[in-house]
C-alpha positions as CSV (number, residue, x, y, z in Angstrom):
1,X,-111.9,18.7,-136.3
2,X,-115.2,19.9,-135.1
3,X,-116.1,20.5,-139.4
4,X,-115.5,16.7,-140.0
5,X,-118.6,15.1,-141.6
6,X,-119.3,11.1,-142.8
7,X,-121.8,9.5,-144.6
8,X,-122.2,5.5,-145.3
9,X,-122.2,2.4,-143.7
10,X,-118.8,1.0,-143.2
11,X,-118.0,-2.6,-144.4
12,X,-115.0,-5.3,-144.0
13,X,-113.9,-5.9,-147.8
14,X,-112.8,-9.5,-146.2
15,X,-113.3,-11.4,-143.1
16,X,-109.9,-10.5,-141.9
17,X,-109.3,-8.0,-138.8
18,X,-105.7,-7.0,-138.7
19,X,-103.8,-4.9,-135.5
20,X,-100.3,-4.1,-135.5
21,X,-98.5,-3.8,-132.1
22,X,-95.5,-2.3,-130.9
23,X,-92.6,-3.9,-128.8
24,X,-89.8,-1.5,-128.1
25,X,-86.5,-3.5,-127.3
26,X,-83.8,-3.1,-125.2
27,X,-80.7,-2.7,-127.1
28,X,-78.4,-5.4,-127.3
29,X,-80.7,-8.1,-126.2
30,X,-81.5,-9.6,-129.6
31,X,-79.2,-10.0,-132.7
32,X,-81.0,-11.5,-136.1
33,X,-78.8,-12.7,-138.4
34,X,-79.5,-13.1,-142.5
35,X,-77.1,-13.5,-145.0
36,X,-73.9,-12.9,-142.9
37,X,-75.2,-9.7,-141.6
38,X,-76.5,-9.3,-137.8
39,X,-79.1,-6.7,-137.1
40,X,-79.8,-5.9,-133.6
41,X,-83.0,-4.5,-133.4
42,X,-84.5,-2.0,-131.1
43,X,-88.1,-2.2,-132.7
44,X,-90.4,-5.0,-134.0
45,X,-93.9,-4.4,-135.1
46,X,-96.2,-7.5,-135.0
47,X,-99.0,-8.1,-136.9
48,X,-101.8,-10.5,-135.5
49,X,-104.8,-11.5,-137.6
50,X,-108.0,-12.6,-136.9
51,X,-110.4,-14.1,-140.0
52,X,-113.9,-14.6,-138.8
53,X,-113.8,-18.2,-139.0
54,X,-110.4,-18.6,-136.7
55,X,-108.4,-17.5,-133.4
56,X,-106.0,-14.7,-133.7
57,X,-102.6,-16.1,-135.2
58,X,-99.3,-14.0,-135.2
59,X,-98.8,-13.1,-139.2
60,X,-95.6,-11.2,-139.5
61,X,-92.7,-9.2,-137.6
62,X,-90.8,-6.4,-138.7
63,X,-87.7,-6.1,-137.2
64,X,-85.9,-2.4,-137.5
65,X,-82.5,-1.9,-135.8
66,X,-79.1,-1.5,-136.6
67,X,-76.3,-3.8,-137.9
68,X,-72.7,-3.5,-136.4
69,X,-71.3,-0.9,-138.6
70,X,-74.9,1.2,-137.8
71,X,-76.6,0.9,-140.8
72,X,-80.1,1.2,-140.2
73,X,-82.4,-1.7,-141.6
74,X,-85.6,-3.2,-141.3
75,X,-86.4,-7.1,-141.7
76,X,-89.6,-8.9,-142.0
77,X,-90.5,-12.3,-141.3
78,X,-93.3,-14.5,-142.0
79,X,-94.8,-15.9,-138.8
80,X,-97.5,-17.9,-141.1
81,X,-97.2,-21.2,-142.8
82,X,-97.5,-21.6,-146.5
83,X,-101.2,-22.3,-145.9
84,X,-101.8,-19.6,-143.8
85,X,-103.3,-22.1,-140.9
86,X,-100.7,-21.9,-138.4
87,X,-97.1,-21.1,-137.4
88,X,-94.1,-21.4,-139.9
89,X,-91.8,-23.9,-138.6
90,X,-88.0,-23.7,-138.0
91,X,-87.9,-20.1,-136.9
92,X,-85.5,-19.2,-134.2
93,X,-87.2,-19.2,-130.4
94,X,-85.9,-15.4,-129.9
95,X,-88.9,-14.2,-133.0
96,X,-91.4,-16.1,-131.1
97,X,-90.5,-14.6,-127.6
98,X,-91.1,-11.4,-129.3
99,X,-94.0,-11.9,-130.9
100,X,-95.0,-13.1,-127.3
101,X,-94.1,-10.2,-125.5
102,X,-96.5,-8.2,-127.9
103,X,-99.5,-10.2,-127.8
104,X,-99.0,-9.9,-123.7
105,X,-98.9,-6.4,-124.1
106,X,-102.0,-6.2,-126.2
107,X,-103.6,-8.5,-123.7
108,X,-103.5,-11.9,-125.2
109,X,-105.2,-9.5,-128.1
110,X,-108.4,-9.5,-125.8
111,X,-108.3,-6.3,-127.1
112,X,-111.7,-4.6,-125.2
113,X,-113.5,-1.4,-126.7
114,X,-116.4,0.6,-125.8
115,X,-118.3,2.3,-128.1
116,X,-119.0,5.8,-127.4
């Protein structure tokens, strides 16, 4: 990639910073179930988000595993109330361990960087 070139100055379109992170789970130890149907996820993928005026707050989770007769499937849940101000009440304590785990392993999304 020694050939790449850029020009311009880059800009947020909003005040919104979004990072994704992983969690890899250990099979078995969680089973979500919608509808009748229990997934039992191996992966979840949480997205935190950070608007300029605000703290980092847990927006969504996607949930991708297996249900018992192996179909893969993925599920997302909203993490956000309907005012986008804080967390959505009534979901199961399991989602929010989760969503936990990954913002421990992001480091409390103290995210530090050093520019080069």
């Amino acid at each position: 990639m020694h050939d790449l070139t850029a020009t311009g100055t880059p800009a947020l379109a909003n005040d919104q910073i979004c990072i994704e992170v992983d969690a890899f789970l250990k099979e078995g130890t969680l089973t979500l179930t919608k509808g009748g149907e229990d997934l039992r996820p191996i992966h979840a993928l949480v997205k935190f988000v950070f608007a300029h005026d605000g703290p980092w707050l847990a927006d969504e989770v996607t949930f991708r595993g297996k249900t018992s007769d192996g179909k893969s499937v993925e599920l997302t849940v909203d993490l956000l109330n309907d005012s986008f101000d804080g967390p959505r009440a009534g979901l199961p304590d399991p989602i929010w361990e989760v969503v936990a785990i990954a913002a421990t392993s992001a480091g409390d999304i103290g995210i530090t960087y050093t520019y080069p």
